[in-house]
N, C-alpha and C positions, 0 to 999 in steps of 0.2 A: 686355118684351123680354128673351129671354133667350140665351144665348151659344151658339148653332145655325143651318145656314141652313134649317134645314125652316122655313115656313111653318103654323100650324094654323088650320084655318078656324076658321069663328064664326058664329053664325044672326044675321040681321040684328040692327043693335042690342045685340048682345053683345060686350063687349070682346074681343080678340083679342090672340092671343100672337104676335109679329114674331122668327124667329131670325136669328143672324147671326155669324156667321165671328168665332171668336176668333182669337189669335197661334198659332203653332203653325208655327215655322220651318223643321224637318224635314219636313214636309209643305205648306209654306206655298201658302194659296190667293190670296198677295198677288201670288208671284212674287219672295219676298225673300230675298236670299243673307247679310244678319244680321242681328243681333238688334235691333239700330238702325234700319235698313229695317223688320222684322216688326213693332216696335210701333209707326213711324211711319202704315205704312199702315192698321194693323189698327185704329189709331184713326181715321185717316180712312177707314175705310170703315164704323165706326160712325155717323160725325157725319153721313157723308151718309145714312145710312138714317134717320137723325132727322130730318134735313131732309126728307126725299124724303115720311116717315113723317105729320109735324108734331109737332113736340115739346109743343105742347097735347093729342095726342091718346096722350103716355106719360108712364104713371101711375109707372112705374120700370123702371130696368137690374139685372137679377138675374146674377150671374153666380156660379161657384164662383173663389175663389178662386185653388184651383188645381187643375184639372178632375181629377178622380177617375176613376173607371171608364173614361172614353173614352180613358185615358189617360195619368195623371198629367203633363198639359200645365203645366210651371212659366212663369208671366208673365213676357217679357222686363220688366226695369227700366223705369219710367215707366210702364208701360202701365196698372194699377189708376190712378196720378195722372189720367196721363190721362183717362179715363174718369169720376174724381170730377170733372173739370173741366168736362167734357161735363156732366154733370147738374148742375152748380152752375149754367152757364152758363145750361140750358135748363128749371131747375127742377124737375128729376127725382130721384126719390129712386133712391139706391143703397142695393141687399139684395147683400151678401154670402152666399153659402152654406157654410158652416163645418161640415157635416151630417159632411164623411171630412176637410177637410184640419185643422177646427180643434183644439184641447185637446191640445197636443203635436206631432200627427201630422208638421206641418211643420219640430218644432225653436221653434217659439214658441207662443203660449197660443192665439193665433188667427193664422192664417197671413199675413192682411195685415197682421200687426204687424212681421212682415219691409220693408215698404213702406213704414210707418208713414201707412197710408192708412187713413183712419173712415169705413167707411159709415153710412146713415142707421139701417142694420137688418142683422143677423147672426143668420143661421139655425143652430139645431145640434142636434146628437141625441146617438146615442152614445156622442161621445169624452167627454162628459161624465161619464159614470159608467162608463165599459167598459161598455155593456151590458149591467149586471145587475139592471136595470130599465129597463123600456119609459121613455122618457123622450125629449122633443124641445123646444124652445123659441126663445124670439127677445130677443136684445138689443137696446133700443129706444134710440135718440137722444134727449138730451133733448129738444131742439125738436120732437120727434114727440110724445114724450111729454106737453109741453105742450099741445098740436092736443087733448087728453084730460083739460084739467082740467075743463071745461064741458060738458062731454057725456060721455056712458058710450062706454067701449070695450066693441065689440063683438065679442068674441072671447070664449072660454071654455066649453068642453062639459062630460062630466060628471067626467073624471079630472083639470081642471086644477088644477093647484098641488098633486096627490097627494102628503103630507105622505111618504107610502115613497118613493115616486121622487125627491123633493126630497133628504130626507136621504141616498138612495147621493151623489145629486151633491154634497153637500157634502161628505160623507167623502170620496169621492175627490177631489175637487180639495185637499181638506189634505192626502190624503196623497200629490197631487202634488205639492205645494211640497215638504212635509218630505223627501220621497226624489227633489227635484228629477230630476223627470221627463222637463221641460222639456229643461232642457239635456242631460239624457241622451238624448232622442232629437237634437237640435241636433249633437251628439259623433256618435254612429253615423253620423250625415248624413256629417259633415266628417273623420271618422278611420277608417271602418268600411264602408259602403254606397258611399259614393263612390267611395272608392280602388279597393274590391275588384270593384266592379262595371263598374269602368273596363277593368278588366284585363283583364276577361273578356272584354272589347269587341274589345281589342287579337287577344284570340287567336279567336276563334271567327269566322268571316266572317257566320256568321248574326245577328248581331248590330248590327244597323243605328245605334242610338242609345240611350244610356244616360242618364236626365235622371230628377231627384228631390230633394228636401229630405227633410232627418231622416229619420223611416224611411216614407220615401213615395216608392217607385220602381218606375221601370219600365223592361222590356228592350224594344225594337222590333225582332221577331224580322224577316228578310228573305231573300229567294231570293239577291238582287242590292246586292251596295251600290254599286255606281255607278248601277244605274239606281233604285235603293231600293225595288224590286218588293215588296210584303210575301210573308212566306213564306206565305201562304194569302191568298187573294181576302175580299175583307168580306165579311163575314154568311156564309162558308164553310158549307159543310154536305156530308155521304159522303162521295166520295172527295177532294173538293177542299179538306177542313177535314183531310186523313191525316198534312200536314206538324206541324200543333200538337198534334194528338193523340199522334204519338208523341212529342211532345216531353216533354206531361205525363205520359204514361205511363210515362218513364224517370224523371222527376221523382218518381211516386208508388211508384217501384218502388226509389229512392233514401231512401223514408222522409219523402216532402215533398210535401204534398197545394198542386200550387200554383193561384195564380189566373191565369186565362186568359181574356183576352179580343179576337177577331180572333187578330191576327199580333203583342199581346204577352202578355210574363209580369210581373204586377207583383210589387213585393218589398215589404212591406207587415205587417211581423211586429210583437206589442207592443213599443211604446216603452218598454218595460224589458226586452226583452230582453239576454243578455250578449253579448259580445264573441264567446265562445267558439261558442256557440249559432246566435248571425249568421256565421257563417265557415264551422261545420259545415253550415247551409242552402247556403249559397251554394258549398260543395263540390260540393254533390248539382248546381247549377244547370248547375256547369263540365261535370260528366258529362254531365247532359243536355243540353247544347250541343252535345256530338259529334253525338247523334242529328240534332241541325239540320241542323247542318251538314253532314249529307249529302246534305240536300235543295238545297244551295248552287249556282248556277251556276257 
């Protein structure tokens, strides 16, 4: 199961994948006006697709910690608890996806350490080494890892445990400790990104919702903020995608290639970046906001 309501089929006999509506209060599909409401419902409306599902017949709850690309969706409070409670309850294992929010990104090492929630299993890529080698892996629970004293794990193809991609990861993670990384994006979150992207909020009408940790944010750009219309329709394409287009195009013509997905802008720069750096980006952002903003009702 993992954190969507698409459905994917499956040939008979083949396991299948169940999605299902995360929290996501700004758009809430529960109908909730806080964040209290959004992770109450959003867990019961997990528990009953387990029910409805049969919890013998799910082998785990995969979710990103904190949804990435659709969004940078930050989990109301309780809501990862919840969820380990639900799989403790009905015997499912929980995979975190750590592939963009973990290894700094969120301000801690893995993003549910803000929670202080353990899953069974923690997927990640990337943030482990910056990217300067192909690199992805999984950190295993003990008790899983036990299920593997007596029998061979089955996993492993021809690159795993590549002694090069090993070593960038452990270079870089020392030399995230030694140049605490960690807390330097943690800092950007709470003294830098926050504040300055709040502001922007304040003054641009196109700007519907501003939500992120450390340096993992995003704008929800909008026609309407009473009625929170996005500023372009989903999956947008010619003329109807003309609103974000020239949003980025002020943006690239500012010096600042950004990313765009739908009706937002995420803000997404390395977790070393400086003060100075972070402020001059998000200058460019304020200018391209005017351009939005003209699309405003």
């Amino acid at each position: 199961m993992t954190g969507d309501p698409r459905r994917w089929a499956s040939e008979p006999g083949v396991p299948g994948v169940v999605r299902y509506w995360g929290p996501y209060l700004y758009r809430s599909a529960f109908h909730a006006t806080t964040e209290a409401e959004e992770c109450e419902r959003a867990l019961a409306h997990l528990r009953d697709l387990v029910m409805v599902e049969g919890a013998a017949t799910i082998a785990a709850i995969v979710l990103e910690t904190v949804v990435g690309t659709n969004g940078i969706l930050v989990p109301p409070d309780g809501y990862l608890a919840g969820v380990r409670e639900i799989c403790d309850q009905f015997g499912i294992v929980l995979i975190a996806d750590e592939v963009m929010a973990g290894f700094a990104r969120c301000g801690e090492w893995f993003a549910v350490d803000r929670w202080g929630v353990v899953p069974d299993l923690i997927t990640f890529a990337k943030g482990v080494n910056s990217g300067y080698v192909p690199l992805g892996g999984v950190v295993i629970s003990d008790a899983i890892a036990a299920t593997f004293a007596d029998r061979p794990f089955p996993g492993g193809l021809t690159y795993s445990g590549h002694p090069l991609a090993c070593a960038s990861a452990v270079g870089a993670i020392n030399a995230m400790r030694e140049e605490k990384v960690v807390e330097n994006a943690r800092r950007l979150g709470e003294e830098v990104f926050g504040p300055a992207l709040r502001a922007l909020a304040e003054k641009h009408p196109s700007v519907g919702e501003v939500r992120g940790l450390g340096a993992f944010w995003a704008l929800e750009l909008v026609k309407d903020r009473a009625t929170r219309e996005p500023l372009v329709p989903y999956n947008a394409s010619g003329a109807d995608a003309a609103p974000m287009a020239a949003f980025a195009a002020a943006c690239k013509e500012g010096g600042v290639w950004p990313f765009t997905h739908f009706n937002r802008t995420h803000v997404v720069p390395p977790c070393t970046i400086s003060d100075e750096d972070a402020l001059a980006g998000i200058a460019v952002l304020d200018a391209a906001l005017d351009v939005a903003d003209g699309y405003c009702a």
